[in-house]
N, C-alpha and C positions, 0 to 999 in steps of 0.2 A: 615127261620125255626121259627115255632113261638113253645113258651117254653108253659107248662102248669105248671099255677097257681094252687098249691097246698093250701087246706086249713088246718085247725088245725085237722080237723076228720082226713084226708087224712095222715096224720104221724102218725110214731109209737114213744113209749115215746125217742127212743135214737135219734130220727131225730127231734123231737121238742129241746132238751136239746141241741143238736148239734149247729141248731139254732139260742139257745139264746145263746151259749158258743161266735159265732160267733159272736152276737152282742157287746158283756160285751168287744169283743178284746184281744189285749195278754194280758198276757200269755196264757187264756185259747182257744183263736182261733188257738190257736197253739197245741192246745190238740185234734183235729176235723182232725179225717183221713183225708187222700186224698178223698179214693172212698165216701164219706158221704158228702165231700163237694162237688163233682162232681155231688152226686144225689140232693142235694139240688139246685144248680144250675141247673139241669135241669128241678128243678120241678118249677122254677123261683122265689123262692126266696132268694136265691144268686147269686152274679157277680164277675165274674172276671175283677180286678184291675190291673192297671199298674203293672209290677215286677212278676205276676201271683200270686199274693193275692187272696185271695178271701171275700167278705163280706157281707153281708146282702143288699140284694136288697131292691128297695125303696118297691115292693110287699112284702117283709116279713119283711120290719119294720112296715107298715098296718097292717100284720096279729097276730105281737105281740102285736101290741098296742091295736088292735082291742079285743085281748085274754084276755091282764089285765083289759079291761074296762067291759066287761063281767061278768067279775070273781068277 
């Protein structure tokens, strides 16, 4: 099954915050619903981790990097 690569238009502001909530780690990844992490996973920029973690995929650490170099 191939996931689709969401870009930064493609989210709305609570799924970009999610995101980066997910990248910064706990405690605040741990503030990131289930069902938000499962959409962001399947929009492929998050992975599921050993233990059923979840983290920013190597696609959505491009798209934030790619955000702040923009900005």
């Amino acid at each position: 099954m191939q996931q689709l690569v969401a870009g930064r238009n493609d989210l709305t502001d609570e799924e970009w915050e999610a995101l980066h909530r997910l990248d910064r780690g706990q405690p605040e990844a741990g503030l990131v619903p289930q069902t938000m992490r499962d959409l962001l996973v399947g929009y492929g920029l998050a992975a599921k981790r050993r233990g059923g973690a979840v983290g920013v995929s190597e696609a959505g650490k491009r798209l934030i990097h790619k955000h702040r170099v923009e900005t």
